[in-house]
N, C-alpha and C positions, 0 to 999 in steps of 0.2 A: 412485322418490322415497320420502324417507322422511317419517312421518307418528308422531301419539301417539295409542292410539284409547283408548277410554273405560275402558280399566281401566290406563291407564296405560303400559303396555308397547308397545316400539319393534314397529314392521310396517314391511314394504316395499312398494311395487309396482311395476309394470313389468318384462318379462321382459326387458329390454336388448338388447344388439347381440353376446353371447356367452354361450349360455345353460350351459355347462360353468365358467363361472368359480366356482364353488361348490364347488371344490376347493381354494382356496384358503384358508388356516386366517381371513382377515380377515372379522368379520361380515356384510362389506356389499361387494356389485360394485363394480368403477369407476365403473358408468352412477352410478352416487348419488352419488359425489364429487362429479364433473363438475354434478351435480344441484345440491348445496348449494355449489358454487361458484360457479354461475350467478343462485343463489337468496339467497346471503344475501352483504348489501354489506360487514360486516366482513370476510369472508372476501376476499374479492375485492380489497378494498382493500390491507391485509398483505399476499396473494401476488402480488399485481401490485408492491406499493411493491419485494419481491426481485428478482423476477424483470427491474425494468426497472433501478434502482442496480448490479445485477451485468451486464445485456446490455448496459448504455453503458460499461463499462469497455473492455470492447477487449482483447487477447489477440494479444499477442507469442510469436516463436517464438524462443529462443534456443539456443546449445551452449556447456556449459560447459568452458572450458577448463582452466582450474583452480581453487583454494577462492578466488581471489581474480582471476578473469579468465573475463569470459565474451562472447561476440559476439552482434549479431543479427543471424537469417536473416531475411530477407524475402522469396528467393525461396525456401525448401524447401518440399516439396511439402505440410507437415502446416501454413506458414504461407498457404502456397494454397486447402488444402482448407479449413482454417477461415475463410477469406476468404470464400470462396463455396462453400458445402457443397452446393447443389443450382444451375442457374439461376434467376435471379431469386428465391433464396431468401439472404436478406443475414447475415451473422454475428452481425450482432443479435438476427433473427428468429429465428436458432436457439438462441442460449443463453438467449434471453425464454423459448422453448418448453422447453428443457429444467430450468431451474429452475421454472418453473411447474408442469410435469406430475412434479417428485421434491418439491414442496412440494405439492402436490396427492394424489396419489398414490401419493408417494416411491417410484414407479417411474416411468424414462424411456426410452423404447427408440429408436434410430438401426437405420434397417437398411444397411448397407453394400451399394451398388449401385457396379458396375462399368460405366462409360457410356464407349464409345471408348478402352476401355483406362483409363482414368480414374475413382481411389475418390472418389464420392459419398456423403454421407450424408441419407435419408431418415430426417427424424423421424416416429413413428408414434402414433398416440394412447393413452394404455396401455390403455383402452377397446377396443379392436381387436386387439392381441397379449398375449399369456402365455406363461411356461415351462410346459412339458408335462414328463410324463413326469420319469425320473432317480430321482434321490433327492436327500435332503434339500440335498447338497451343491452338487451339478450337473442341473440340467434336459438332456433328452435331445434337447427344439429346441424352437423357441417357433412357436406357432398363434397362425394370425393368423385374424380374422373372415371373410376371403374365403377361407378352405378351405386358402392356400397356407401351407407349412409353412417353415423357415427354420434351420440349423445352425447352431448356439452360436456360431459362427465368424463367421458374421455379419451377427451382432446386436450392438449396445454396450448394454449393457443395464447402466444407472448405478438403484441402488433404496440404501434405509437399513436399519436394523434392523429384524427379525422375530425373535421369539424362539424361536419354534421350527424355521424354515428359515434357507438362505442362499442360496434364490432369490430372495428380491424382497423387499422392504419392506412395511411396515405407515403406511398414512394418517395422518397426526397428525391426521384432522379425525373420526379413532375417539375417540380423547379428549374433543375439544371436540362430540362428535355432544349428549352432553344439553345441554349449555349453545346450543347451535345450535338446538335443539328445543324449548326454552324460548321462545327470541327469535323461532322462525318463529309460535308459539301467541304467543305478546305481539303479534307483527306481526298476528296474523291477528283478534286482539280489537281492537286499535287501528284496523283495518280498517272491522271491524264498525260500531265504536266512531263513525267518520266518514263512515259509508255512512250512518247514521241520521239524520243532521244534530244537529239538535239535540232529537231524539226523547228525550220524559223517561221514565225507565224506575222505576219503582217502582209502590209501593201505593196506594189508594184506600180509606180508611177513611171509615164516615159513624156516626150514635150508633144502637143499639141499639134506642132508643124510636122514631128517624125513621119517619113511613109514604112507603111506595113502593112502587107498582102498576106491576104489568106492563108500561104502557102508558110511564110514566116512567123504570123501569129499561131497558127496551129505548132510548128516544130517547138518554138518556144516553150508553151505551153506543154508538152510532153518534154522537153526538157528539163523541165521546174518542177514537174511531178516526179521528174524520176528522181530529182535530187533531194527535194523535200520528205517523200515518204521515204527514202533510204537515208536519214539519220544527217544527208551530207558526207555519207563513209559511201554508200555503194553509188551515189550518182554523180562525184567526182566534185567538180568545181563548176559552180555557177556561174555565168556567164552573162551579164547584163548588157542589153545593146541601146543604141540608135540615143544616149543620155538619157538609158532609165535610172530611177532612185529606190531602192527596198526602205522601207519605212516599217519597223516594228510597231505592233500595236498589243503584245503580250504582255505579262506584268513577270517579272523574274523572282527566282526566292527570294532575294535578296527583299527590292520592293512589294515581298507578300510579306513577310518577318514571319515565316516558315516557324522558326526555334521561337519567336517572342507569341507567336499562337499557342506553339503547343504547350508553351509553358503558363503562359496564362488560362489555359482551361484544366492544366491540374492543381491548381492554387485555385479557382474556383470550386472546385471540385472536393478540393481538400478543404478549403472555408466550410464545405457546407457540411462536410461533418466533424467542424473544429480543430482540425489538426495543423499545426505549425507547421510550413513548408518545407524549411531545414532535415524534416522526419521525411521527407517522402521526395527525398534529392533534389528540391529546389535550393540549392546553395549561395545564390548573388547574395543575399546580406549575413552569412552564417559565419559565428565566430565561435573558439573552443567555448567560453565561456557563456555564450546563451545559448548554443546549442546542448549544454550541463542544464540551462537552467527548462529548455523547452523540453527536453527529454525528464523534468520532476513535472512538468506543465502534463505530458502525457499522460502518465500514471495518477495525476489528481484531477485534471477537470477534463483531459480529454474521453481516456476510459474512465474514470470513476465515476458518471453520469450509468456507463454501460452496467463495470460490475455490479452497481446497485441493483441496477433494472433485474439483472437475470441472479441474485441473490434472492431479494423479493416474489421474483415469478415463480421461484423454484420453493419458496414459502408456500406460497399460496395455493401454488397447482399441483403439487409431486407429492409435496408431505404429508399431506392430508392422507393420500391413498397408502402409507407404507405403514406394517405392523409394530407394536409396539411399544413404549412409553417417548410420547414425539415433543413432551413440554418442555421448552426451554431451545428446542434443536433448531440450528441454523446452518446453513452452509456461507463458506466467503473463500472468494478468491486468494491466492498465496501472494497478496501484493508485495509482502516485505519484500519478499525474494528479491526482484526487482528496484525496489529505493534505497538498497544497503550502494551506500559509497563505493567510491576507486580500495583497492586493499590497502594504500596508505592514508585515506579518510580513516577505515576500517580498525587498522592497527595505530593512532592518532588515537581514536577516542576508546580503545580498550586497555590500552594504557593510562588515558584521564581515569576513565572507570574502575579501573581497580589500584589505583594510588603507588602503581611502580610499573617495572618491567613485568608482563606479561609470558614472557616466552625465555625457557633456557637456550644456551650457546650451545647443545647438541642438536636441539630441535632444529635452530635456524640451517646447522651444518645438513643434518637431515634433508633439509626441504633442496639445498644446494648440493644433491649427492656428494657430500663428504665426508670423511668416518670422523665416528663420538672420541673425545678428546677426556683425557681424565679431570676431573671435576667438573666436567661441562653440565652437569643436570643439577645446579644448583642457579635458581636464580641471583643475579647480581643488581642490588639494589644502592642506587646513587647514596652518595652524602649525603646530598639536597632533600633524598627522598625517606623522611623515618616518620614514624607513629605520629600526628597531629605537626608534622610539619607542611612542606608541600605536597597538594594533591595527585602533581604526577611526575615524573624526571622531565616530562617537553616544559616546565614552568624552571623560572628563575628566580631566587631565592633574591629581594630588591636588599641594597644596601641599609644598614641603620637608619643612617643619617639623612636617606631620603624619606623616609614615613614621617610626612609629618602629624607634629602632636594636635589633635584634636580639642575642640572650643566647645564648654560648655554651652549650650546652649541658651537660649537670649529666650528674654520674658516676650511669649506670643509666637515665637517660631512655633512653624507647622512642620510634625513629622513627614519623611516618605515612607511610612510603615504601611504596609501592602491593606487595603482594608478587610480584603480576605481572611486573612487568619485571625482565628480569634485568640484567646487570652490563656494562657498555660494551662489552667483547671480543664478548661471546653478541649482541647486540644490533649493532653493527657485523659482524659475520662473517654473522647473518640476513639482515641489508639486502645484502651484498654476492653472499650464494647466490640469492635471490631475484631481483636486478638482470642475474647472471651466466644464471640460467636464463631469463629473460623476454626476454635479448640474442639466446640461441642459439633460441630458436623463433620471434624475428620472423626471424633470419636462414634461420634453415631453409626458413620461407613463402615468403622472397622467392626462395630458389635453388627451390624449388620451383614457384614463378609462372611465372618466365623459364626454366626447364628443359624446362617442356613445350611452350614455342615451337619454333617452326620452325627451319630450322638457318639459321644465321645471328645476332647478334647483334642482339637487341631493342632495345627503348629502356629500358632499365633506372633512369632515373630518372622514366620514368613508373609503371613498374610500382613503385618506391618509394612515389610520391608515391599512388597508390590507397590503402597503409590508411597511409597517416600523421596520419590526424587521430582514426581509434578508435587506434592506438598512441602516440601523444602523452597521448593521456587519461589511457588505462593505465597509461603509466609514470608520472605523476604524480600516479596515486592511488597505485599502489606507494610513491615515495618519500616520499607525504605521509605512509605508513601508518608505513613505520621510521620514518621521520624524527622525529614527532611523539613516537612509544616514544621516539628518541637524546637527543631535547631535553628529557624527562621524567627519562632517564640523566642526563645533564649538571647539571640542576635540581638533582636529589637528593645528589649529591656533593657541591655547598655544603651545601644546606637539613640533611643529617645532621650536618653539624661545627658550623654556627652556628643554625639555627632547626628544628630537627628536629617540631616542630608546623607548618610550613610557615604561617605567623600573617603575614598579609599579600600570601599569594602563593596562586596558583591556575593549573593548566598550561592551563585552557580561554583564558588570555591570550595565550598561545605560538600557538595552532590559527592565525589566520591567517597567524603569521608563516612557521610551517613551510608552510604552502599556498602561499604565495607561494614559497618558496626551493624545496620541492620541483617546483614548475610550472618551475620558474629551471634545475634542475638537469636537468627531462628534455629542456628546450629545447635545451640542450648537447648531454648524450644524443645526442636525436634527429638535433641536426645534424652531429655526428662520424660518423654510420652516414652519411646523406646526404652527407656528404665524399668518406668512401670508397669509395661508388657510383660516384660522378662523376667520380672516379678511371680506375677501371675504364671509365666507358662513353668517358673522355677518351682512354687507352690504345689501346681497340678490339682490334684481332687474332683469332685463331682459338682464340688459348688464353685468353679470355675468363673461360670459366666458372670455370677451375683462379684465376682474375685474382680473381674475384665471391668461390667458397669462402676465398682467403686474406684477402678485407677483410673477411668475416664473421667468420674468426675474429679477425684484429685486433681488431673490435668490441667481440666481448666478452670481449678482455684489455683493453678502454679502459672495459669497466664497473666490472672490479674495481677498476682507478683509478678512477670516479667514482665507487663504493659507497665508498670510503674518506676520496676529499674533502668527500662530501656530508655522512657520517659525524662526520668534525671539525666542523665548520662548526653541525650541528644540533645535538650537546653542546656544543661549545664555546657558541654562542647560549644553548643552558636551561642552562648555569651563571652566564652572562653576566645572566640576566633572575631569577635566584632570589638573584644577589648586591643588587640593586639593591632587590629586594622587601627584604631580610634588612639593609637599612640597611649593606650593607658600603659602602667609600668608593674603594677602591684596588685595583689587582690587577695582575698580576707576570707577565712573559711566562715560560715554564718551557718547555725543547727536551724533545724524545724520546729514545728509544734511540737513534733514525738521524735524526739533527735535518739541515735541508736547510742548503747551505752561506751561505744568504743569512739564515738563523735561528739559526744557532748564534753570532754575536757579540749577538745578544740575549737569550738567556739572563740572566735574571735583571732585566731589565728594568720600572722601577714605573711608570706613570702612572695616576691620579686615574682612576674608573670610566668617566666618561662620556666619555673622552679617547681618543685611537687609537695605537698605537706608533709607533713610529719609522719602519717599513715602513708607515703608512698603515693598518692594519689596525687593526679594536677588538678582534678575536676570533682564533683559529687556525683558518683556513678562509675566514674574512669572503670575503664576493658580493665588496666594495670592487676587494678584491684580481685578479690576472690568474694563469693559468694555474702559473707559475714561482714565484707566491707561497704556493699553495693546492695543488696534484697533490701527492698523498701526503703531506700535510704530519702527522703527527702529535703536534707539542705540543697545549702546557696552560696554564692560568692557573690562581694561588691569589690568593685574593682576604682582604682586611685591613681593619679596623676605623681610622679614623683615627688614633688615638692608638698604634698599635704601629707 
């Protein structure tokens, strides 16, 4: 334990539970950490508020598959092992214990135990093992207090910075030891302080001239003792003679700032391992709104320093040793959990997201214990809100008369066109390499799934239907990802000829719509593959498989046709929504190189903006449309000012 002795300077004592650890460059053993962790409640406080905000998160085990596709395991063996790292020892308990003991002692040690053929991990107290031996770089094995010694191999041994090694870490509570020192000598006067009761401590002055014998100094004196040590409750009323004066010479809480101590040692306390005061009940400057904003401060730079650290350690040190195919595999903490909004943040932007009401009028009655109502399981979608109008019912449809008309643009004006995105071809031929390769690796999984069956023909539309619902996702995060880039393309081809300030328009208005159209597009997708399964399992035969490899590649020669419908449809839409922001009025059906034969007698074709051609369509691509009107279509629209 550590102590301040009368000349001031730090002493120790106690010979601990490892009397060799004094090889260690840090002034003080572990036994003394654990000491003033146990001892002083700022301390305890701060490392417990880490250690339990990061053990309740919870720890996923994923494989990435590519920059923009990855799956989750949940039975690999490293999502097992951190399920349950020992018996009866929970996932919680172990990462409470290992941020505690690298916040503590910024070392924490795992010993790898093999039980039934099976990697366990035992956490160890850092108080009980050490690196031995080596050099500065590498320890030669780590000693533990029971004599048994342990190969670098393993041990997971997670510690922080040391300046002069890159064995093990240095305490942050070396830092905070004087200011800790201070508070335990405050605690221990304030002790005193209330051990006395209300014993008055000062001086006793009487006049110079006063007489007083023997007999009356001594009575006095056992007077004052009897009333001093008894609180002033058992030795009555004190009684001063002959013009003496009591003169205090003790300092009161008041004049110690008792509450302004102890709160300024858990704000230093809490500084030194980043945390915002507001989080750990210091409340003088806390208000609803930055205490919203330090509680996002939390989950990004307070812990997100940590969960990296023990995502990484558990890369480097654990995975190595479990059986397998380990390429690609990572674990991470469940931060979302945590950064999702209030429920009316929540239900605000799930309603932006998907372009109307979200929830029918039984569900809500539901959640408000009250019974279903007939027609209630029918959503109710505003006026405001229909197919390529407003993105969500929380928006407000602006009067005519206020959009004003947009100004060709002036010789030398500079566009704000994002520099990022490139040019329709580059941006179309992305979406379509992307769509093309995400075709041939579901198709590969599935020839792979049913391959290693038995001989015979499977049931291959169930083995579809297993990952059809994480591959549905997938692909319409994919196509929301181009798409949203094509519709930004599209956008900027008007907004550079007529509103090159883009003054009235904004592409975060497009995001639900391309959500919607890309969700529209993989549902296709999806169900072209599942056609041509069902195909195949319709067929049946011996030559089956050669049946399965030829629908697979059909497949994804039907992507590159949907990379290119989807393609039109997403520009054609963001020039469609930057003409109407840009007060244009009119717009012109325009064919392509290889115009389809049911598009090339409209060629040149006007109707009013908000109007559809002649095919039914508003746009080149439009949902409206069927198959014959949209596969490969590549026209255009130019859009005009009413008066020309």
């Amino acid at each position: 334990m550590a102590f301040v002795v009368s000349s001031g300077q730090l002493a120790t004592t106690g010979a601990g539970v490892m009397p060799g650890y004094a090889a260690l460059p840090a002034p003080a053993a572990p036994w003394e950490y654990a000491t003033i962790w146990r001892t002083q409640p700022q301390v305890r406080t701060v490392v417990g508020f880490l250690a339990r905000n990061i053990a309740q998160l919870g720890i996923h085990v994923f494989r990435r598959i590519s920059d923009t596709d990855r799956e989750r395991l949940a039975d690999h063996p490293l999502a097992q092992l951190l399920g349950a790292p020992l018996p009866r020892l929970t996932s919680y308990r172990l990462v409470e214990r290992l941020v505690s003991d690298v916040a503590t002692y910024d070392n924490a040690y795992l010993i790898k135990l093999r039980l039934d053929g099976v990697l366990r991990l035992l956490p160890v107290p850092p108080s009980l093992i050490r690196p031995y031996g080596g050099n500065w770089i590498a320890p030669e094995y780590y000693e533990t207090a029971g004599g048994r010694d342990f190969p670098v191999e393993d041990v997971v041994h997670i510690h922080g910075y040391q300046p002069e090694t890159l064995t093990h870490g240095c305490s942050p509570m070396e830092a905070l030891r004087d200011l800790l020192l201070e508070e335990r000598e405050s605690a221990k006067q304030r002790a005193a302080m209330w051990k006395s009761g209300a014993r008055m401590t000062g001086v006793i002055t009487r006049p110079p001239d006063a007489e007083w014998n023997a007999d009356e100094r001594r009575r006095f004196r056992e007077m004052w003792r009897t009333f001093a040590q008894g609180g002033g409750a058992e030795g009555g009323t004190a009684i001063l003679e002959d013009g003496m004066q009591y003169n205090p010479v003790s300092i009161n809480p008041q004049q110690a700032q008792y509450v302004e101590a102890r709160k300024l040692t858990r704000e230093e306390v809490a500084a030194a391992f980043f945390i915002p005061p507001p989080l750990v009940g210091i409340l003088d400057h806390a208000t609803f709104s930055n205490i919203r904003e330090q509680h996002q401060h939390l989950y990004q730079d307070t812990l997100g320093p940590w969960l990296v650290m023990l995502e990484q350690e558990i890369a480097a040190q654990i995975l190595p040793d479990l059986p397998g195919d380990n390429s690609g595999v990572y674990a991470e903490f469940n931060i979302q959990a945590k950064m999702r909004g209030s429920f009316e943040e929540q239900a605000a932007a799930a309603s932006t997201a998907t372009g109307g009401p979200w929830m029918t009028r039984n569900e809500i009655r539901a959640r408000n214990n009250l019974p279903a109502v007939e027609g209630g399981d029918e959503l109710i979608t505003p006026m405001n809100v229909t197919a390529g109008g407003l993105a969500s019912p929380r928006d407000t449809a602006p009067e005519p008369g206020d959009v004003a008309k947009a100004r060709r643009r002036r010789a030398g004006r500079k566009s704000a066109r994002p520099d990022e995105l490139g040019d329709a071809d580059e941006e179309r031929d992305a979406l379509a390499a992307a769509l093309v390769v995400f075709t041939e690796r579901q198709a590969d999984r599935l020839l792979s799934a049913v391959g290693a069956k038995a001989d015979g023909m499977p049931d291959l539309l169930e083995a579809w239907a297993q990952g059809s619902e994480d591959r549905l996702a997938q692909l319409s995060a994919l196509l929301a990802e181009h798409g949203y880039r094509l519709a930004q393309v599209g956008a900027w081809e008007v907004l550079d000829e007529y509103n090159p300030d883009a003054e009235g328009w904004s592409p975060e208005v497009m995001l639900a719509w391309c959500l919607a159209a890309a969700e529209a597009h993989a549902e296709l997708h999806e169900e072209a593959g599942r056609t041509a399964v069902a195909e195949v399992q319709a067929a049946g035969g011996e030559d089956w498989r050669e049946q399965l490899g030829s629908a697979a590649s059909a497949w994804a020669t039907a992507a590159a046709v949907r990379a290119a419908t989807a393609a039109t449809e997403l520009r054609s839409f963001g020039g469609h929504d930057a003409a109407s922001a840009s007060g244009l009025v009119r717009k012109t059906w325009r064919t392509g190189s290889k115009p389809r034969p049911e598009h090339k007698r409209m060629d040149g074709e006007t109707v009013a903006l908000g109007e559809t051609f002649s095919n039914g369509l508003r746009w080149p691509g439009d949902s409206y449309g069927d198959a014959k009107d949209n596969a490969n279509c590549n026209c255009d629209l130019t859009y005009a000012y009413g008066e020309e």
